[in-house]
Structures are given as structure tokens and as C-alpha cells.
C-alpha positions, -999 to 999 in steps of 0.1 A, spaced: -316 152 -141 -334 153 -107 -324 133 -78 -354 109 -83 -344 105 -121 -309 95 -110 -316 70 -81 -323 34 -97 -360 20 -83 -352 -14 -102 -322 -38 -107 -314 -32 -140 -312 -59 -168 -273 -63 -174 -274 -98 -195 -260 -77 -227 -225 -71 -213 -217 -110 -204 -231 -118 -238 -205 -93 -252 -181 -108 -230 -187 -139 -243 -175 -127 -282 -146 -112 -262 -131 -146 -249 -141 -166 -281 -125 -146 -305 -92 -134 -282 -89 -173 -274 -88 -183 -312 -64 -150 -323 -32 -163 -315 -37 -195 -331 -53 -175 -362 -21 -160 -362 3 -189 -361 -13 -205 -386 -1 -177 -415 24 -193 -434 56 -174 -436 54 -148 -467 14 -152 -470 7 -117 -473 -28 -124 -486 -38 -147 -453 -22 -119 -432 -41 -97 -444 -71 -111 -435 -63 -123 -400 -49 -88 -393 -80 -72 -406 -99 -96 -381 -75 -91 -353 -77 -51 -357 -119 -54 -358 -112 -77 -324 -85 -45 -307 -102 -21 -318 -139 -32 -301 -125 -44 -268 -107 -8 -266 -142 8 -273 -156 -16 -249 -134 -6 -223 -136 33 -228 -173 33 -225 -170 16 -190 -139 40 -180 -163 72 -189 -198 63 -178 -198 39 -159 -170 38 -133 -176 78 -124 -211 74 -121 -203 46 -94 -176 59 -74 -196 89 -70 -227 66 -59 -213 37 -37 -175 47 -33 -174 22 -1 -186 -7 -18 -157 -2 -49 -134 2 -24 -121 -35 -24 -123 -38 -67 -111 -2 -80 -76 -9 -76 -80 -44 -95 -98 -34 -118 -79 -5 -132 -52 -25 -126 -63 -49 -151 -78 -24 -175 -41 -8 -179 -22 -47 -182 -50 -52 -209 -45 -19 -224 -10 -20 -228 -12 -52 -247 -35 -41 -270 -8 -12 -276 16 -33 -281 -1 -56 -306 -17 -25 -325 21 -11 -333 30 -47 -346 2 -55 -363 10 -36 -395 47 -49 -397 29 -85 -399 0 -76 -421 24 -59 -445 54 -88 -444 41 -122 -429 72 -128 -410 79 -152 -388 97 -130 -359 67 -103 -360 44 -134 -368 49 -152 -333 55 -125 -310 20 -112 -324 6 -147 -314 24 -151 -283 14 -113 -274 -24 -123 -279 -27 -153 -260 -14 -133 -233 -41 -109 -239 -64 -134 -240 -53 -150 -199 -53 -111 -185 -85 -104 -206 -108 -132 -190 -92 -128 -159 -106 -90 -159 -139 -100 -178 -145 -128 -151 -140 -107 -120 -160 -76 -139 -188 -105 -139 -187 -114 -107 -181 -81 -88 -188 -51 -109 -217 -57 -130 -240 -68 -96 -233 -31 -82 -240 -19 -112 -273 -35 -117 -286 -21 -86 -272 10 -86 -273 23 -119 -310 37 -138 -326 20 -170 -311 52 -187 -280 54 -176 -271 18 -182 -291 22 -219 -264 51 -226 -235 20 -228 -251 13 -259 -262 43 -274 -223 53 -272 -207 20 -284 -232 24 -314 -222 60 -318 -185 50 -316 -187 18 -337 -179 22 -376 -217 13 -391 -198 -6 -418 -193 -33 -390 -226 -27 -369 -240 -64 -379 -204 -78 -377 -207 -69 -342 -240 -78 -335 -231 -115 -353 -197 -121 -330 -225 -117 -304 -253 -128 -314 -234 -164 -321 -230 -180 -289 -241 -151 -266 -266 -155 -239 -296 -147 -260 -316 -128 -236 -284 -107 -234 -287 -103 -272 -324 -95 -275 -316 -71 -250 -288 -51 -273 -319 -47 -296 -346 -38 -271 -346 2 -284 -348 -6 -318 -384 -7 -337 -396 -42 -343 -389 -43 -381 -354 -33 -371 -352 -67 -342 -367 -90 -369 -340 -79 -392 -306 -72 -378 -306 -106 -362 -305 -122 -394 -279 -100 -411 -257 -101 -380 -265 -141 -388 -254 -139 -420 -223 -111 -417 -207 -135 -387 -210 -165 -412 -197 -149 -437 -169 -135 -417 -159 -168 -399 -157 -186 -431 -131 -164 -446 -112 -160 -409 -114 -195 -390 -125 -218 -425 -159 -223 -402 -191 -210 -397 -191 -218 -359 -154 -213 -346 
């Protein structure tokens, strides 16, 4: 790529990552509760919320190693002075987050498997910790990452995010996704996630993403609009 490819002549449009965010602090909010509410021995109900909380671990860990590999190289290497003052948080953060998630992963097949109490509530109380040190990194990603970015990265390097979360992603839970989203997310932010795609494919996917997130909810929080 030349040096004129790789400077940025436009602040790029960024909306799609709050809107991701957004699915982030709904669903992490709502897990540990999810998880309380499993009655002891309910094997069947842990199941399913440990299916849901997996779907949830597993995305924000995606989420995060996208932004670990292309985005926070490219802008060290751009504006290393203005990072200055954030890199240390935000790694910082990354790593608390990461180590929950770690955490919860090695328990969450001990309670999918037995519904116990013990495993049971430290999985919830480990999750809505998870959830105060995730919106706590989401918040100050918003507020002082994502405007450097803007202006400092290219259309095509800030397009690559998403081409790698949807190389990454299973495409058995590509509308899933798009529907935790798509829900309450900003929808410019949304429409934006779908900008690439041909318009048969934007007319579509928005209402299967409708209809997977429904269908989804209603098994995992008894409502289409948790």
C-alpha cells in the first residue's frame, strides 16, 4: 500500500462499533441474572443459558482480538504521542476483562453439565463483574479511542474490522449476531455493518437477524425485547 493509500483523507464512519457495544452491555448486564435464575439441578435451563453465555464470551473475545491485531498496531505506529495517555488503560482493562472471561469459560461447563448451586453463583457473581470492568473499558474506548481512530485510520483499514470478525465468526450464528445488534443498536451503526453487502443481501439479513434475535430471546430471557 502506498503512503497516499495509507494516510486517511476523511474521518471515517465508526457508528458500527458503539452499536456493537451496545449488544455488549445489554447482554453482559442481563447474564448474571440469567444465571441465578437456573434452579438448582435444571440441567435443561443450564443448558441453554450456558449455550447463550458461551455465544456472549466467545464474541466479546473475537471483538477484542480484532482491535488487539489491527487496530492498536496500526495506531501506535501512526500517532504514538496521542496513545500515550490511554495505552496503559486500555490494555490494562483488556487483560482484567480477559481474565474473567477465562475464568468463566473453565466454569462454564461444570455448570452447564451439573446446575449447581456453588458453580451456579460464582458463574453469576463472576459475570456481573465482567459486566462493571467491561462498560468501564467499552465507555472510555468510546470516548478516547474510537475519535483517534476515526481520523486516523482509512475507509479500508477500518472496513478490515469487519471483514475479519466475519471471517472469524461461526456462519451458523452470523444473523444471531447481526440481531443482538441490530435490536437496540444505533441504527446508522447497523446499516453501516451492512454497507459492503449487495442490496438484496441489506434487504434481507436485517430481517433474519430480526427474526433469529426473537427467536433467541424468547428461549433465553422469556422475551422478545430483554
Amino acid at each position: 500500500m502506498s503512503a497516499q493509500e495509507s494516510t486517511p483523507t476523511a474521518v471515517v464512519d465508526i457508528s458500527a462499533m458503539p452499536a456493537i457495544h451496545t449488544f455488549f452491555r445489554r447482554e453482559f448486564r442481563l447474564a448474571g441474572g440469567l444465571v441465578r435464575g437456573v434452579a438448582e439441578g435444571d440441567r435443561a435451563r443450564s443448558a441453554v443459558v450456558a449455550d447463550h453465555v458461551d455465544f456472549l464470551q466467545r464474541s466479546l473475545h473475537e471483538h477484542h482480538s480484532i482491535e488487539d491485531e489491527l487496530v492498536w498496531p496500526l495506531l501506535l505506529g501512526r500517532v504514538p504521542e496521542e496513545l500515550a495517555s490511554i495505552v496503559h488503560l486500555m490494555e490494562s482493562q483488556h487483560q482484567r476483562v480477559d481474565a474473567l472471561v477465562e475464568e468463566i469459560g473453565v466454569l462454564l461447563p461444570v455448570f452447564r453439565s451439573g446446575a449447581g448451586t456453588a458453580e451456579r453463583d460464582r458463574l453469576a457473581d463472576l459475570l456481573d463483574t465482567l459486566y462493571v470492568h467491561l462498560v468501564e473499558h467499552l465507555d472510555a474506548e468510546e470516548e478516547r479511542l474510537l475519535p483517534i481512530a476515526a481520523r486516523t485510520m482509512t475507509q479500508q483499514e477500518w472496513d478490515a474490522l469487519g471483514h475479519a470478525g466475519r471471517a472469524r465468526g461461526r456462519k451458523s450464528e452470523m444473523t444471531l449476531f447481526l440481531g443482538m445488534v441490530q435490536h437496540d443498536g444505533d441504527p446508522a451503526g447497523f446499516a453501516g455493518m451492512l454497507a459492503e453487502a449487495p442490496p438484496p443481501v441489506r434487504w434481507l439479513l436485517p430481517k433474519l437477524a430480526r427474526r433469529r434475535f426473537r427467536k433467541h430471546a424468547l428461549r433465553v430471557h422469556g422475551t422478545a425485547t430483554p
